[in-house]
C-alpha positions as CSV (number, residue, x, y, z in Angstrom):
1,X,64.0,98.7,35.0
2,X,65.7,98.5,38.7
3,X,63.0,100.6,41.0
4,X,64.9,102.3,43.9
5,X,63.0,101.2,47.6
6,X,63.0,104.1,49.7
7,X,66.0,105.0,51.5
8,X,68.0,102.7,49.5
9,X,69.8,103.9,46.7
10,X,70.8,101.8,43.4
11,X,74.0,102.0,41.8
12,X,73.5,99.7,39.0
13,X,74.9,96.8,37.9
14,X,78.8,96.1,39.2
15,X,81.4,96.0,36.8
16,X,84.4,93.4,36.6
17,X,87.7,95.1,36.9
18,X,90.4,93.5,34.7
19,X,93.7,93.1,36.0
20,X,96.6,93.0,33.3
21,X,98.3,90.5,32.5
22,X,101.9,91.6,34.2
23,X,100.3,91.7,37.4
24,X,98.7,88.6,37.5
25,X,101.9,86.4,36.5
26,X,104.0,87.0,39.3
27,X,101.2,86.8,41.5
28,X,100.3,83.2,40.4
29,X,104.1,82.3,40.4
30,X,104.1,83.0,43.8
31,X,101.0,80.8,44.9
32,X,102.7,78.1,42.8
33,X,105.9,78.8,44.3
34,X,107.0,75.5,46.3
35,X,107.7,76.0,50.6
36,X,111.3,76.4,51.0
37,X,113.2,73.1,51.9
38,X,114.7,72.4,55.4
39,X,118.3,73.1,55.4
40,X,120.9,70.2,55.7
41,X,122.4,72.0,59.1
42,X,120.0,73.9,61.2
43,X,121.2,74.2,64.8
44,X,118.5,76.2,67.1
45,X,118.0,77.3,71.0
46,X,114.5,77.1,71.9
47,X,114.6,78.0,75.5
48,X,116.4,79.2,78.4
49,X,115.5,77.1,81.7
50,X,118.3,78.3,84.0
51,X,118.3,81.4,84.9
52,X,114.7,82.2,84.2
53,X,111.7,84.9,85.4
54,X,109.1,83.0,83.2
55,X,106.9,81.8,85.8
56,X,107.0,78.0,83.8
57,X,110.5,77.8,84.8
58,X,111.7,80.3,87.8
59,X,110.1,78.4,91.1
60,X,111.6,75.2,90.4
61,X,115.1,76.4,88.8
62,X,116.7,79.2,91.0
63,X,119.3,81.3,89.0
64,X,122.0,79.8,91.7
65,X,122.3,76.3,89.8
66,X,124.0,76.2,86.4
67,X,122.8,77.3,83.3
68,X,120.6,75.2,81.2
69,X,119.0,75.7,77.9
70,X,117.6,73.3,75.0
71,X,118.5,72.7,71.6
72,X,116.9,71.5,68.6
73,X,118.4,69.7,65.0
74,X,115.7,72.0,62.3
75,X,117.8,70.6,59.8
76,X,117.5,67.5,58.1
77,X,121.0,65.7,59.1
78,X,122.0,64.7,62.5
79,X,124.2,66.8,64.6
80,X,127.2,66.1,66.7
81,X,128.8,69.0,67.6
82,X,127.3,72.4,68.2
83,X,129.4,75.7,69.7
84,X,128.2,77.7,72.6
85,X,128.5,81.0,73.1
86,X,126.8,82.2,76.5
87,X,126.7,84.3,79.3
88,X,124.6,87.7,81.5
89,X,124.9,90.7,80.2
90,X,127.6,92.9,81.3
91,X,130.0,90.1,82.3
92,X,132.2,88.1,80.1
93,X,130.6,85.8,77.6
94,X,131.7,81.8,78.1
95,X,131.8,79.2,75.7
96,X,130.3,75.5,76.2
97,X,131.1,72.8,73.3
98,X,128.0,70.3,73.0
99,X,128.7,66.8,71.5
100,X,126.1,63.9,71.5
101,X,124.0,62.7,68.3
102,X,120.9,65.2,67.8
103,X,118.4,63.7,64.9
104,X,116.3,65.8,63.0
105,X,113.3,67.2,64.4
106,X,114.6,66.3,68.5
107,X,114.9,68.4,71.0
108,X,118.1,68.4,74.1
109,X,118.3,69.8,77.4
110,X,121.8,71.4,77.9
111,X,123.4,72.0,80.9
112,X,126.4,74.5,80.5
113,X,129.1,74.4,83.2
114,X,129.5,77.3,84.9
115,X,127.4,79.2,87.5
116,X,125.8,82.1,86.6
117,X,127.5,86.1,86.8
118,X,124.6,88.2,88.2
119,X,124.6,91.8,89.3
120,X,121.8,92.7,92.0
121,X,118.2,93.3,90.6
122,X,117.2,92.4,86.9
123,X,119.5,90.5,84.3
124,X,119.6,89.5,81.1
125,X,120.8,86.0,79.9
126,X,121.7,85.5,76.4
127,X,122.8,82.3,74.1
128,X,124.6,82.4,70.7
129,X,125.2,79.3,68.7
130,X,128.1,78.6,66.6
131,X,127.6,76.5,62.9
132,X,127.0,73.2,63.5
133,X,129.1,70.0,62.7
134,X,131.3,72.6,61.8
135,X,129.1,73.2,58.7
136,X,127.3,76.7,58.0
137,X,124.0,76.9,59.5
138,X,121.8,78.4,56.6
139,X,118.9,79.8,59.5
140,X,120.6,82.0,61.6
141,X,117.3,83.7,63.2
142,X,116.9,80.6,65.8
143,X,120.5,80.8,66.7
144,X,120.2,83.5,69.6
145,X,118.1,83.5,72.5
146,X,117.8,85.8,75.2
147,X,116.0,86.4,78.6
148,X,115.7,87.9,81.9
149,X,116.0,86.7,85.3
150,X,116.0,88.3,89.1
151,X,119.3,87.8,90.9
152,X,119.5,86.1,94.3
153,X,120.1,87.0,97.6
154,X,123.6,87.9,99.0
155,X,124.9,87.5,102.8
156,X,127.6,87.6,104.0
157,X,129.0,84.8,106.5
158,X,128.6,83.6,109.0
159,X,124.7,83.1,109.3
160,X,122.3,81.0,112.0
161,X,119.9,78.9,111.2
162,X,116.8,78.7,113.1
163,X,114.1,76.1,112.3
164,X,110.9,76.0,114.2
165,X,109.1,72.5,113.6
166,X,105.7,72.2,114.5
167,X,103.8,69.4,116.5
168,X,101.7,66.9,113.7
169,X,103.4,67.5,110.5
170,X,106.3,65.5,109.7
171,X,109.0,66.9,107.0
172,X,112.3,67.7,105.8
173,X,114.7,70.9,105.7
174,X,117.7,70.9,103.6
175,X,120.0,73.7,103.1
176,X,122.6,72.4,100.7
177,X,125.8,74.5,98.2
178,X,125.2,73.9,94.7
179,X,128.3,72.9,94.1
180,X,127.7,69.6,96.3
181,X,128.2,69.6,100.2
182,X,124.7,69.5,102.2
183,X,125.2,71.5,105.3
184,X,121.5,70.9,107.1
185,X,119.2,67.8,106.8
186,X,116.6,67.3,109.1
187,X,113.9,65.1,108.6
188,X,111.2,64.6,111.3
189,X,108.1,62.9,112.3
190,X,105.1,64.3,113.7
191,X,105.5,64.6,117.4
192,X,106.8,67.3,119.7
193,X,107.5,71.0,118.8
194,X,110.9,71.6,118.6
195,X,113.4,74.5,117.9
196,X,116.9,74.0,116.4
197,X,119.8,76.5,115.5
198,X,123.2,76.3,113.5
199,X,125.7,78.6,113.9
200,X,127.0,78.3,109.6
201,X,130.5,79.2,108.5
202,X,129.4,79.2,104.8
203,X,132.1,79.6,102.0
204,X,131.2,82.0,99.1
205,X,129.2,80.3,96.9
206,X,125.4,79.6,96.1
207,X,123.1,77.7,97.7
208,X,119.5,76.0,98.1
209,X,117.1,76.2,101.1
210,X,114.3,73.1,100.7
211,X,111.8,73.0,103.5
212,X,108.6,70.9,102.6
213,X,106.1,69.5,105.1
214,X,102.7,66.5,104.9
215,X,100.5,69.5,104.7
216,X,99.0,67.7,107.9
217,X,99.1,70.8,110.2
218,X,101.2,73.8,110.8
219,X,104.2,74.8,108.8
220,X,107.7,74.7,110.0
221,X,109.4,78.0,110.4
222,X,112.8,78.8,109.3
223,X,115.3,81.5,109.7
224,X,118.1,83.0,108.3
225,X,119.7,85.7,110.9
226,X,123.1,87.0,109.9
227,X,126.3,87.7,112.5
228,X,124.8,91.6,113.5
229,X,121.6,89.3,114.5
230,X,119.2,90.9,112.0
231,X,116.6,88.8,110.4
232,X,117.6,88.3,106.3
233,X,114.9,85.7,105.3
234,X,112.1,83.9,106.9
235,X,110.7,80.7,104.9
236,X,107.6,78.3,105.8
237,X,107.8,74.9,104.4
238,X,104.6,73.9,102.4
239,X,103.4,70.4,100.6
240,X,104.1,68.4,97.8
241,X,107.4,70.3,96.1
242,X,107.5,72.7,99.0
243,X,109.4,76.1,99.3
244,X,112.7,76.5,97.6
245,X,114.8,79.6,98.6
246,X,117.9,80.3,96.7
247,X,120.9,82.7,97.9
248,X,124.4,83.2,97.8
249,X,127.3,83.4,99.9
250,X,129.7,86.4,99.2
251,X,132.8,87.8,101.0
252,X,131.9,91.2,100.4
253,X,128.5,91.4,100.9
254,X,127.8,93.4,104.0
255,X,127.4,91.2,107.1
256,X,124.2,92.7,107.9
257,X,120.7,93.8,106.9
258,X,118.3,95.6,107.5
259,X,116.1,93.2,109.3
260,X,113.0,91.8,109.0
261,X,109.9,91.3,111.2
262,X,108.6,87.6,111.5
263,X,105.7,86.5,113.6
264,X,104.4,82.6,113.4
265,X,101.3,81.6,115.0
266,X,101.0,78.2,116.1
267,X,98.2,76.5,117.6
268,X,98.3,74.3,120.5
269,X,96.1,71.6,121.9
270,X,93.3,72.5,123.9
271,X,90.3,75.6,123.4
272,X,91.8,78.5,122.8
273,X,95.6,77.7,122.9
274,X,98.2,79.1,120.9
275,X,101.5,80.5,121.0
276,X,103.2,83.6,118.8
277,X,106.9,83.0,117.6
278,X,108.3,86.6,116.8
279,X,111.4,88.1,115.9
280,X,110.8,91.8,115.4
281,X,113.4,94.3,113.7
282,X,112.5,96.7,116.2
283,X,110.7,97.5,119.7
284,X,106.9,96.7,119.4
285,X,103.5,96.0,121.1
286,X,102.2,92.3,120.8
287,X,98.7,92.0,121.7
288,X,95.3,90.2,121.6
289,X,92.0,91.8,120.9
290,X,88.4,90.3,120.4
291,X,85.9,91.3,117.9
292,X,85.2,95.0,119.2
293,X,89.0,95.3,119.3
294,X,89.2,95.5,123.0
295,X,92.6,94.3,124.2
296,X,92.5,91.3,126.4
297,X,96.4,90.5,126.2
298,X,99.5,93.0,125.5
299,X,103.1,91.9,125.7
300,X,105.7,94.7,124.8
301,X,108.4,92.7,122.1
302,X,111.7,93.8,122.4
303,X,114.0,94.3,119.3
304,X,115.9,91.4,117.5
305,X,114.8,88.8,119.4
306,X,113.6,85.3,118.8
307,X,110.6,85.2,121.6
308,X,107.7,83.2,122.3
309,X,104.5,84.4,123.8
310,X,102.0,81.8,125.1
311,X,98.3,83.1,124.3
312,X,95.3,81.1,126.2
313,X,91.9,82.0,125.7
314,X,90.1,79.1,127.0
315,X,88.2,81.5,129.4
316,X,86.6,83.9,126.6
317,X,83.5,83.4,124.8
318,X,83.0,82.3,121.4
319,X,84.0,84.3,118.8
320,X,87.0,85.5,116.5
321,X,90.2,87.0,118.0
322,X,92.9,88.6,116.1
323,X,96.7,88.9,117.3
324,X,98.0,92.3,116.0
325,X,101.4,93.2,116.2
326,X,102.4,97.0,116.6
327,X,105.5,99.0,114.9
328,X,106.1,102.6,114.2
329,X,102.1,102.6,114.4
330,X,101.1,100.4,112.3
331,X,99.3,97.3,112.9
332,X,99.5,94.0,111.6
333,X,96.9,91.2,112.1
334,X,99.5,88.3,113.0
335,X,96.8,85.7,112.8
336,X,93.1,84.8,114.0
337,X,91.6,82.5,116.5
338,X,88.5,81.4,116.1
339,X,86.6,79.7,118.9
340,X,83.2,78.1,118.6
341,X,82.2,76.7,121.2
342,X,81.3,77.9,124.7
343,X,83.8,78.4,127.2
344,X,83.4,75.7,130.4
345,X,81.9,76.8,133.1
């Protein structure tokens, strides 16, 4: 006899519960059911690289280059000839014809020829395959592939080119069309500071901005400033891969902007040296303050201007001193000098 513990309750012994028998067939047919064989012809896109906002693909391939996806054979004979069907959303779909020899189970990056339609803001970029061989493709589900992707920049022409390269870092700056010609490349050393400009009569089309430095001191500085003179763009070069800025050409986009504010603090040599580069977008207040925010150093900045303003604080005490810039009143800390050492007597 089962004795109940307090506070637990006992419901006996449990029963089986029979299933009959019509249930239980079609359930074991199913278990023993074999996996369904790979089809003969089984063309798939696996990925869109070009034009792409996932992160694994968007810095290094700007929307402005030509489209480029992968295929795969999921099938189990080769394939040498798969349709194409592409294109963004809202324009005209294209059609690309792949040939080649694809073997079961590999993978092929496609590039399809034709630059990519675009409307300002978000897109959506779609692929469609067509039977493969010319044979039916018994999986249609991995057949269509779609994503999104930010358009790029449009100016009008013609547009300056400013490039600001610093003292100690040697690099490069290319500006080149994607459909070939280069129109800037400058390669230099680390030496002297030195400003360049180019006047650019681009035709419409898309292009790619490359500035990449030895990470050995400041960055270089470049600028876009369209016809009106307003400021479209500012870019600082960086290490390694560096900074890529896509953008296209276009006859009717509007000549100008609204412009940008763009202040770049260099350091020169010697305690305390520096000097601001700054175009503003409008009429502002440049200044230098120390650490109870007493101004030492004001400089009004007049409006769409490329200006330089030599700072020297090699009379001040140690400490941290911030360069604040002033618009519609609001500040913004341009930058910070630190000094840590006494100043000579």
């Amino acid at each position: 006899m089962l004795r109940e513990r307090p506070g637990v309750r006992s419901f006996g012994a449990v029963k089986p519960v029979l299933l009959p028998v019509a249930v239980l067939l079609p359930l074991f047919a199913a278990a023993q059911k074999p996996a369904r064989k790979p089809a003969r012809f089984d063309a798939a896109v696996v990925a869109i690289i070009v034009p792409s906002d996932d992160p694994a693909h968007a810095a290094l391939n700007p929307a402005v280059q030509e489209p480029r996806i992968v295929l795969a054979n999921k099938g189990t004979e080769s394939l040498s000839g798969i349709s194409v069907r592409y294109g963004t959303v809202g324009f005209a779909p294209r059609m690309f014809a792949w040939t080649g020899r694809l073997a079961p189970g590999a993978t092929t990056e496609v590039k399809l020829t034709h630059l990519i339609d675009m409307r300002p803001g978000a897109n959506t970029f779609t692929v469609s395959l067509g039977d493969p061989n010319g044979r039916k493709d018994r999986n249609k589900a991995d057949n269509t592939l779609s994503g999104t992707f930010t358009s790029a920049d449009a100016w009008g022409s013609p547009l300056t080119v400013r490039m600001r390269v610093p003292a100690g870092n040697g690099g490069r700056i290319r500006l080149e069309s994607t459909r070939g010609p280069v129109h800037i490349d400058h390669a230099w050393k680390s030496g002297n500071d030195t400003v360049l400009s180019e006047t650019l009569r681009l035709p419409p089309g898309s292009y790619l901005l490359h500035a990449v430095d030895s990470g050995k001191a400041d960055a270089a500085s470049v600028r876009i400033i369209s016809a009106g003179a307003d400021l479209l763009k500012a870019v600082r070069s960086a290490p390694k891969e560096g900074t890529l800025y896509q953008f296209r050409v276009e006859t009717d986009a509007p000549l100008d902007a609204p412009s940008r504010t763009d202040a770049l603090l260099l350091m020169r040599p010697g305690r305390g040296m520096a000097l601001v580069d700054l175009f503003a977008a409008k009429s502002a207040r440049l200044s230098v303050k120390n650490g109870r925010g007493e101004v030492l150093m004001e400089w009004p900045v007049p409006e769409q201007l490329n200006k330089e303003y030599p700072i020297d604080l090699s009379a001040q005490p140690a400490g941290s001193y911030a360069i604040v810039l002033s618009e519609d009143g609001r500040e913004t800390q341009v930058g910070l000098i630190d000094l840590f050492d006494a100043a000579p007597r």
